[in-house]
ROSE-4610 file (N, C-alpha, C; in Angstrom, 1 decimal, always signed):
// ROSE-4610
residu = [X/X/X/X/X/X/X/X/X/X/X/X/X/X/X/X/X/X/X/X/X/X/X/X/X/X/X/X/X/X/X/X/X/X/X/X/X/X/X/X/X/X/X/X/X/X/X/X/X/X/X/X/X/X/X/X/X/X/X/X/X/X/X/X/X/X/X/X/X/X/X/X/X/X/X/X/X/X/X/X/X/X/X/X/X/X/X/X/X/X/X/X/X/X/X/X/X/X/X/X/X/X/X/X/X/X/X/X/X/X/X/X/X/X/X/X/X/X/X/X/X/X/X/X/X/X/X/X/X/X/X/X/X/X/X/X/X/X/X/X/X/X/X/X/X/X/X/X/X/X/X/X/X/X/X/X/X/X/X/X/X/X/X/X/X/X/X/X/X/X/X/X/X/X/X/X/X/X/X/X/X/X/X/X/X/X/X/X/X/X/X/X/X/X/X/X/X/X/X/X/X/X/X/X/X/X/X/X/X/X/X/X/X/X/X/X/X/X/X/X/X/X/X/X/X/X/X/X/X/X/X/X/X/X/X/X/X/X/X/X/X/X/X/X/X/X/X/X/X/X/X/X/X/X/X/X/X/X/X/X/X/X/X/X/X/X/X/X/X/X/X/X/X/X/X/X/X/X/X/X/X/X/X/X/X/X/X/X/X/X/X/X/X/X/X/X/X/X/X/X/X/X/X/X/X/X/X/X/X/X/X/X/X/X/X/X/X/X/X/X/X/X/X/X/X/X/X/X/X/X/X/X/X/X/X/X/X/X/X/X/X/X/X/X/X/X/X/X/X/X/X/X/X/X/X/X/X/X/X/X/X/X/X/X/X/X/X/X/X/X/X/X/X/X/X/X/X/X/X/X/X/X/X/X/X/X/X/X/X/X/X/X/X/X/X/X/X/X/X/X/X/X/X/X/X/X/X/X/X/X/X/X/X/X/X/X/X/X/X/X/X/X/X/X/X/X/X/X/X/X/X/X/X/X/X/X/X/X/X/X/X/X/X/X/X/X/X/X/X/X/X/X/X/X/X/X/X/X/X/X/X/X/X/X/X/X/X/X/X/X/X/X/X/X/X/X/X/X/X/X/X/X/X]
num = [1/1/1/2/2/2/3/3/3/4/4/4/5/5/5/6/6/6/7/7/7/8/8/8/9/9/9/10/10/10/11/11/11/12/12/12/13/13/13/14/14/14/15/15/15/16/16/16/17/17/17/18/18/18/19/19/19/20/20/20/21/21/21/22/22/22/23/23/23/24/24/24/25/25/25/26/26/26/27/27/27/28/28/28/29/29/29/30/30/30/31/31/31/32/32/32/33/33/33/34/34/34/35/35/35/36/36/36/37/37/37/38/38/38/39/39/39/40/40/40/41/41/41/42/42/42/43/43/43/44/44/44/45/45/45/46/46/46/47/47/47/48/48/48/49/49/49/50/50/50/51/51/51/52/52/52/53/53/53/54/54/54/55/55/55/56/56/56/57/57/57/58/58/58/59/59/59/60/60/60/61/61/61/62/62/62/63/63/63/64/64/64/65/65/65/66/66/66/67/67/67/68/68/68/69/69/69/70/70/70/71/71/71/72/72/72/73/73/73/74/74/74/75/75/75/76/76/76/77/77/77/78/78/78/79/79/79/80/80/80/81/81/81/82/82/82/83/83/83/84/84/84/85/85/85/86/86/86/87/87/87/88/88/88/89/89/89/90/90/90/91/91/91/92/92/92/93/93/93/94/94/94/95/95/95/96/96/96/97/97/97/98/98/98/99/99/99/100/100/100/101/101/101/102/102/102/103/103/103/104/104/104/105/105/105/106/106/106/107/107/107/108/108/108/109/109/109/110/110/110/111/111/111/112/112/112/113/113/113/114/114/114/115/115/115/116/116/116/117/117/117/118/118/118/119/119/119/120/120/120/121/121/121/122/122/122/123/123/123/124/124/124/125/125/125/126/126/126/127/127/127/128/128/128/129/129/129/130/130/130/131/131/131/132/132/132/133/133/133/134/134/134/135/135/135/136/136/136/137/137/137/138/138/138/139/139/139/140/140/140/141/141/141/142/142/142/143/143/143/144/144/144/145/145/145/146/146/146/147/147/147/148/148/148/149/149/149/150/150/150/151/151/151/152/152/152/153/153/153/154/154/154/155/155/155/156/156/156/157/157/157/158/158/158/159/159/159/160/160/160/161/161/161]
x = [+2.3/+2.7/+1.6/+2.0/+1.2/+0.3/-1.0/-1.7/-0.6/+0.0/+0.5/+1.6/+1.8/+3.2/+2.4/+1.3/+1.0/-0.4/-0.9/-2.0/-1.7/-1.9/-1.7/-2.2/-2.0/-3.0/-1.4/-1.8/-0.8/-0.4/+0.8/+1.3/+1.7/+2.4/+2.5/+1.4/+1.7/+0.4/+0.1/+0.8/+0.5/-1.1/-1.5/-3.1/-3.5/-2.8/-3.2/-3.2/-2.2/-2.3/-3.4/-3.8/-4.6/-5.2/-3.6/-4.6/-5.0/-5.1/-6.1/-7.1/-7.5/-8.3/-9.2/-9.5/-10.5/-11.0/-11.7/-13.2/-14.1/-14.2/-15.6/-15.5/-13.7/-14.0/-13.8/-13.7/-13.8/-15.2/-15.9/-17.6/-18.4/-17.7/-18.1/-17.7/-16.4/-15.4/-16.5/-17.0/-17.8/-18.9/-20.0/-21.5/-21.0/-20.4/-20.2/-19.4/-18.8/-18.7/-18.7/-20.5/-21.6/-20.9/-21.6/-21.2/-19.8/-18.8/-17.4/-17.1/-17.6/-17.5/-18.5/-19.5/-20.7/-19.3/-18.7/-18.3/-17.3/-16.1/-15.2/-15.7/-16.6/-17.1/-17.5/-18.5/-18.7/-17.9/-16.6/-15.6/-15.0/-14.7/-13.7/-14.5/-15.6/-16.8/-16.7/-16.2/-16.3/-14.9/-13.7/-12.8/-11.3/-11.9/-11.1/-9.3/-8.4/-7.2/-6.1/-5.0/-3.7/-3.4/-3.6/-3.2/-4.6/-4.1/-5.3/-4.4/-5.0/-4.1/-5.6/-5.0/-6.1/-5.6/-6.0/-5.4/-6.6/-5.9/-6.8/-5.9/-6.8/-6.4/-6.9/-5.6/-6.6/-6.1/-5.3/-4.9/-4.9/-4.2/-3.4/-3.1/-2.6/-2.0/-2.8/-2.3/-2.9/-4.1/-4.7/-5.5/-6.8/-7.4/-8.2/-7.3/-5.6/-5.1/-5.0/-5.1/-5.3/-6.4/-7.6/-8.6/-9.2/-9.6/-10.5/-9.6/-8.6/-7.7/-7.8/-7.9/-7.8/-8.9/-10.3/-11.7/-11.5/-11.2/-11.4/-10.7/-9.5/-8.8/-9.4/-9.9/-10.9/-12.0/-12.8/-13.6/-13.6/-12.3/-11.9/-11.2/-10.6/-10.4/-11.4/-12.3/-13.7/-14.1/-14.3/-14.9/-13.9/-12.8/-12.1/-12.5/-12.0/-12.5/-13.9/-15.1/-16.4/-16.5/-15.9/-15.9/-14.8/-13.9/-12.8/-11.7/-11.4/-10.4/-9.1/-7.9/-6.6/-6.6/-6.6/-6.7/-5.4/-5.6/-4.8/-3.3/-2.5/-1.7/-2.4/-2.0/-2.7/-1.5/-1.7/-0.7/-1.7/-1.2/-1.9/-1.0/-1.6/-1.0/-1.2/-0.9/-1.7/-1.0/-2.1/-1.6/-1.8/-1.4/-2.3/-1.2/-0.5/+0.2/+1.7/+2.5/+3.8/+4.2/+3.2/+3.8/+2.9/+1.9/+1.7/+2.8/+2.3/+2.8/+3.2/+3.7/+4.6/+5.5/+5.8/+7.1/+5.9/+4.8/+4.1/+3.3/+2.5/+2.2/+2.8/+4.7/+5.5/+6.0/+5.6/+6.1/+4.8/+3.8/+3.0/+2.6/+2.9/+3.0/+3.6/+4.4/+4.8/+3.9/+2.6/+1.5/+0.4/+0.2/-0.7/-0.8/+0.5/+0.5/+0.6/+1.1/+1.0/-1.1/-1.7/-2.9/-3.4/-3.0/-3.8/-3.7/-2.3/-2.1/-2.8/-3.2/-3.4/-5.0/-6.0/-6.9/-7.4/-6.4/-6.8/-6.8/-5.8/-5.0/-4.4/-4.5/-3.8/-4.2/-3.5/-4.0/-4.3/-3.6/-3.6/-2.9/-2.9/-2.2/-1.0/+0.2/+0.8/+0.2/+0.6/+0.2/+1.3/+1.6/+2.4/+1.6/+2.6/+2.2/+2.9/+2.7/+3.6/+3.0/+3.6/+3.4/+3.3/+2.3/+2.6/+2.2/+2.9/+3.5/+2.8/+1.6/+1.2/+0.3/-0.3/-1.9/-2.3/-3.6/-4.7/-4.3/-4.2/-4.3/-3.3/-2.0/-1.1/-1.9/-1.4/-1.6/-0.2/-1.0/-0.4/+0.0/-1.0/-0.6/-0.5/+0.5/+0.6/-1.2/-1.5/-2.7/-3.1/-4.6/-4.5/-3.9/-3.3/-2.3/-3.3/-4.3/-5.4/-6.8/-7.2/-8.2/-9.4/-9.1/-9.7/-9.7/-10.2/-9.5/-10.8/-10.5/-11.2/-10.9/-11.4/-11.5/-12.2/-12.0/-13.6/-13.2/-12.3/-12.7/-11.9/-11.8/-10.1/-10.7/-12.2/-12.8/-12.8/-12.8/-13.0/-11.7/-10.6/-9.5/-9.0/-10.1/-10.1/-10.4/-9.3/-9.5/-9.1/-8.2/-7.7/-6.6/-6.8/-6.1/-5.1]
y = [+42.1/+40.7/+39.7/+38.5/+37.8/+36.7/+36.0/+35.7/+34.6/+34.1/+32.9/+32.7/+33.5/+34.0/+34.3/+35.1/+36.1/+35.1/+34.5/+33.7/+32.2/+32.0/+30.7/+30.6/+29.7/+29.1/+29.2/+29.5/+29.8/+28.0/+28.3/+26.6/+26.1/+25.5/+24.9/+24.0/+24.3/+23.7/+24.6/+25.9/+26.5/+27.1/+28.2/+28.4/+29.1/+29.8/+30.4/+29.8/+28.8/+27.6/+27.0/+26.8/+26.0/+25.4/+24.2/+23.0/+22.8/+24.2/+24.0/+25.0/+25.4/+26.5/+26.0/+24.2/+24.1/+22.7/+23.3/+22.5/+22.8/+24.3/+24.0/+23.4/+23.2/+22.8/+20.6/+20.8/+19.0/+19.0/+19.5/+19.3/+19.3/+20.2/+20.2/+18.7/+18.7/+17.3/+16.5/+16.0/+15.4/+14.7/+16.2/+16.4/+16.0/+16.0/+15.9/+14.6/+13.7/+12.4/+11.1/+11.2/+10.3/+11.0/+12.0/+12.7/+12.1/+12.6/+12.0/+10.5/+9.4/+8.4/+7.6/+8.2/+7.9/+7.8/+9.1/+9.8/+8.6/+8.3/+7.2/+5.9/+5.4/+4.3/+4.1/+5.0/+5.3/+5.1/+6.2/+5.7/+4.4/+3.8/+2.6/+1.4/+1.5/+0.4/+0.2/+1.6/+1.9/+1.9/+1.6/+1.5/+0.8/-0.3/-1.2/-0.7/-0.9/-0.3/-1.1/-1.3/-1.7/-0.6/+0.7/+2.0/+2.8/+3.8/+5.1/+6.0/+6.9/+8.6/+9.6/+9.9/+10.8/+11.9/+13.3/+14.7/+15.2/+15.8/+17.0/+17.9/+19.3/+20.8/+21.0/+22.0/+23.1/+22.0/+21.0/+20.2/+20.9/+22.1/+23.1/+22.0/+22.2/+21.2/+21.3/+20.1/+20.0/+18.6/+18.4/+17.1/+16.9/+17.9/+17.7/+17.5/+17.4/+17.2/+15.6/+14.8/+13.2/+12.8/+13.8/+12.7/+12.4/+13.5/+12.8/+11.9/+11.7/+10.3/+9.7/+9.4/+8.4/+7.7/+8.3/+7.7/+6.8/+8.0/+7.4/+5.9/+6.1/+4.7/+3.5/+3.7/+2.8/+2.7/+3.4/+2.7/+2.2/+2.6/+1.7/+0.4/+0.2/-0.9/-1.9/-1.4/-1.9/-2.8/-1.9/-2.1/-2.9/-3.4/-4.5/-6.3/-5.4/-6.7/-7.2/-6.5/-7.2/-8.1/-7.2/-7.7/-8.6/-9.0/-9.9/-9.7/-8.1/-7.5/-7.3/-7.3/-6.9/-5.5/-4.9/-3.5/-2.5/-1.6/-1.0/-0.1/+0.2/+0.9/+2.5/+3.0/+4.4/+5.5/+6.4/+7.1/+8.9/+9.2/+10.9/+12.2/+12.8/+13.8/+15.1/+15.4/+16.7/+18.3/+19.3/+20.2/+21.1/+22.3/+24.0/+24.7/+25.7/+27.0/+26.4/+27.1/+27.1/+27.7/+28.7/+28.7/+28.0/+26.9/+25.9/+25.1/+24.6/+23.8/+22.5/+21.9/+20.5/+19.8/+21.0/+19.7/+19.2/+19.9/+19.5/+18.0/+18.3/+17.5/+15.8/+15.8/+14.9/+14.0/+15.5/+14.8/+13.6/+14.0/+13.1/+11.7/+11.4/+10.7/+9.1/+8.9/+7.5/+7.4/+8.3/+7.6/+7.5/+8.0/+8.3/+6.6/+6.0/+4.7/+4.1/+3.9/+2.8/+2.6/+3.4/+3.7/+3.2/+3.3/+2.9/+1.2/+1.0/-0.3/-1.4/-0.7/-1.5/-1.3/-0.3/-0.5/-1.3/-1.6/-2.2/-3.8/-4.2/-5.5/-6.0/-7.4/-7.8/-7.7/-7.5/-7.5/-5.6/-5.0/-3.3/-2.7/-2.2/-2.5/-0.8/-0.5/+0.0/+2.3/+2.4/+4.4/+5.0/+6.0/+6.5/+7.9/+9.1/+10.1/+11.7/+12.7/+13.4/+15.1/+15.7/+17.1/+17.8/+18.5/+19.5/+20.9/+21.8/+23.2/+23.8/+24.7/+25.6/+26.1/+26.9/+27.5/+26.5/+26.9/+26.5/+27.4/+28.2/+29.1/+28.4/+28.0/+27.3/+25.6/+24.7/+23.3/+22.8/+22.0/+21.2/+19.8/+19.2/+17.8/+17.1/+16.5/+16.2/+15.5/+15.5/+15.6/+13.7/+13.5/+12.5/+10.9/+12.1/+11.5/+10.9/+11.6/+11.3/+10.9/+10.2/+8.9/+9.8/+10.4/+11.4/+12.7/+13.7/+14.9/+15.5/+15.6/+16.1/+17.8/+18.5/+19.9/+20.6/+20.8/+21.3/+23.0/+23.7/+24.8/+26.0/+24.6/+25.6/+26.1/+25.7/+25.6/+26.9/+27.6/+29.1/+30.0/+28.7/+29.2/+28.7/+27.2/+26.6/+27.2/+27.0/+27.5/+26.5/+25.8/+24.7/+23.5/+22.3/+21.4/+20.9]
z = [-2.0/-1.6/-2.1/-2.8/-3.3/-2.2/-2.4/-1.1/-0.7/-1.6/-1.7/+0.2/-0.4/+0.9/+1.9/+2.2/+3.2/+4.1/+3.2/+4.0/+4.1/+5.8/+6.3/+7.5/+7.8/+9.8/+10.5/+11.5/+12.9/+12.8/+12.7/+12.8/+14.5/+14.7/+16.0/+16.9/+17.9/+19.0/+20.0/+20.1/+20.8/+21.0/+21.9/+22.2/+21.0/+20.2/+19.2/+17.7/+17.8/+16.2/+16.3/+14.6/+13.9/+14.8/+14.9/+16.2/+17.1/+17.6/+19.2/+18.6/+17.5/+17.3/+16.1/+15.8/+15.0/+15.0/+16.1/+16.3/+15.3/+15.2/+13.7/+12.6/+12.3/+10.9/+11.4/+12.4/+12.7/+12.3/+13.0/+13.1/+11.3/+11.1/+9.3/+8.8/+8.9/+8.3/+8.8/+10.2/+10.3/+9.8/+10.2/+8.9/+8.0/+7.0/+5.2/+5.4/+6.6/+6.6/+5.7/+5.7/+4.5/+3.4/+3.2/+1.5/+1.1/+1.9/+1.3/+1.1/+2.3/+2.2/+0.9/+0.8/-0.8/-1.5/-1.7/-3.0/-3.8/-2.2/-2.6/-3.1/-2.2/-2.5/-4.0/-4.5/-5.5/-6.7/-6.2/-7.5/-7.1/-6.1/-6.1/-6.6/-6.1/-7.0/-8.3/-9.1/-10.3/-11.3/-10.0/-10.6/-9.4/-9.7/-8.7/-9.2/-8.5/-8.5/-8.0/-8.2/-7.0/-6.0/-6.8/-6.4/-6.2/-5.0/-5.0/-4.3/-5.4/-5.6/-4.5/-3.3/-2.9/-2.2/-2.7/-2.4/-1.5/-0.7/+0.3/+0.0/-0.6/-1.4/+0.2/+0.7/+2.3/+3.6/+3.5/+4.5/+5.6/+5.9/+7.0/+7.7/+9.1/+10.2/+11.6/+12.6/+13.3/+13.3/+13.9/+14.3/+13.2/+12.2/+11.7/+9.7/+10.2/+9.0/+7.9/+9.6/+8.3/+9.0/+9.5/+9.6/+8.4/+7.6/+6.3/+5.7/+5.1/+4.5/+5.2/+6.5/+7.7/+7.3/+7.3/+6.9/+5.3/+4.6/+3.1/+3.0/+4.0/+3.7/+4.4/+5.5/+6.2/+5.4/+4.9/+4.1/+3.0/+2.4/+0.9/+1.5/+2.6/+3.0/+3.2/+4.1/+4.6/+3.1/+2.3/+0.8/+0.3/+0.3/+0.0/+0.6/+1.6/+2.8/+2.2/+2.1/+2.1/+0.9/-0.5/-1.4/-2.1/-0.8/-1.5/-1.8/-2.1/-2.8/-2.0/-2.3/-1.7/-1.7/-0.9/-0.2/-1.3/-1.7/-2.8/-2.0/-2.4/-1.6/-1.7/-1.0/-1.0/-0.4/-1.7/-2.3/-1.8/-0.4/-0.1/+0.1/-1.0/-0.9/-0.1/+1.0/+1.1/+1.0/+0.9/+0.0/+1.0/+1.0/+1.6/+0.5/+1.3/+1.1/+1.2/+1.2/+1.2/+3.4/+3.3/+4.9/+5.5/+5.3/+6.1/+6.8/+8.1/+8.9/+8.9/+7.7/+7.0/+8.2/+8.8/+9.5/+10.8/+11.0/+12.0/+11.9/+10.4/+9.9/+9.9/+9.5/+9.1/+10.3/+11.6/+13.1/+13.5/+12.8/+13.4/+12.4/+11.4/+10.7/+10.9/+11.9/+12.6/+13.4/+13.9/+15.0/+14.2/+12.9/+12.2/+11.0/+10.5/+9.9/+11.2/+12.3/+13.4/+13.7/+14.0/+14.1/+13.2/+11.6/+10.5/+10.9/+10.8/+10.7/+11.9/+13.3/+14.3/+14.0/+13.2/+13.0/+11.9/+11.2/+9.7/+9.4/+10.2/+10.7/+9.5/+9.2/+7.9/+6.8/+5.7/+4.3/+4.2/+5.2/+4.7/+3.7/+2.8/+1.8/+2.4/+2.2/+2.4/+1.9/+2.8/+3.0/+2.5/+1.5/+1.6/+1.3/+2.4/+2.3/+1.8/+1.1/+0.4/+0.7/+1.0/+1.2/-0.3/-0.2/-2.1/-1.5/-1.1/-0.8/-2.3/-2.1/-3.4/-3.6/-4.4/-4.3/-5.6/-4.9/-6.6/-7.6/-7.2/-8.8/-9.6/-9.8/-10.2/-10.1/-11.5/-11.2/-10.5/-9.5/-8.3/-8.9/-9.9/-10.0/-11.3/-12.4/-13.3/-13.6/-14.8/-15.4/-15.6/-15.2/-14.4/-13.3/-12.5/-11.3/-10.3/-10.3/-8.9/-8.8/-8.0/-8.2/-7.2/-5.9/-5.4/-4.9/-5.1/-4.1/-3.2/-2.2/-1.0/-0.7/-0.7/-0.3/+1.1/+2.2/+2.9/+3.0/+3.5/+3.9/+2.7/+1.9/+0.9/-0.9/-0.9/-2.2/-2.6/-1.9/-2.5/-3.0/-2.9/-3.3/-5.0/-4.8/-5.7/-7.7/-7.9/-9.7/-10.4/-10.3/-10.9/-10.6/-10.3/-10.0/-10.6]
């Protein structure tokens, strides 16, 4: 049986899924915070946009699924605002396995743009968000589609994008 099928995180909310069972990897997401926020800044300084294409490879489900896009968009907003700019629409994709937990993810997605929106206030430029069901080993994304991709616990699955 190929891993594709056979490996995945316990979906739901129950005591045994994902999302009551990962605190360590919040606390990593955390630490590496700075690092990821440098990284964006970095390129959007470098390449102002209407659009931003941003993938998390390893999303799984549960509460630690839009926090890093949650950040990256707050601070490319932030970085608009200071410098004048109209805030870009932001186009996120997120990815894991095929038996990842997508509808869990989709249910939370009306609290997840109301939140964006009531933290951003005016001039947020519009979120849209897209599931991509697949492994690395296989390419996931037409050849340059995306502006950033975020990885934390899924790199060792990583071969090619």
């Amino acid at each position: 049986m190929e891993v594709v099928q056979v490996l995945h995180m316990n979906g739901g909310v129950g005591e045994k899924s994902y999302a009551k069972n990962s605190l360590v990897q919040q606390k990593v997401i955390s630490m590496t915070k700075p690092i990821t926020e440098e990284a964006i800044v970095s390129h959007y300084n470098s390449n102002f946009s209407k659009s931003l294409a941003i993938a998390d490879l390893g999303c799984s489900s549960g509460p630690n699924t839009l926090l890093v896009v949650s950040e990256l968009i707050k601070v490319v907003h932030q970085l608009c605002k200071k410098l004048g700019h109209q805030s870009p629409e932001f186009q996120l994709y997120l990815n894991d396995l095929p038996g990842n937990d997508f509808n869990s993810i989709f249910k939370s997605l009306p609290s997840f743009h109301e939140k964006l929106r009531s933290q951003m206030g005016p001039g947020f430029g519009p979120c849209f968000v897209t599931g991509v069901p697949g492994s690395f080993y296989g390419r996931l994304f037409p050849s340059k589609s995306l502006h950033f991709v975020h990885s934390s616990y899924s790199l060792q699955w990583l071969s090619q994008v």
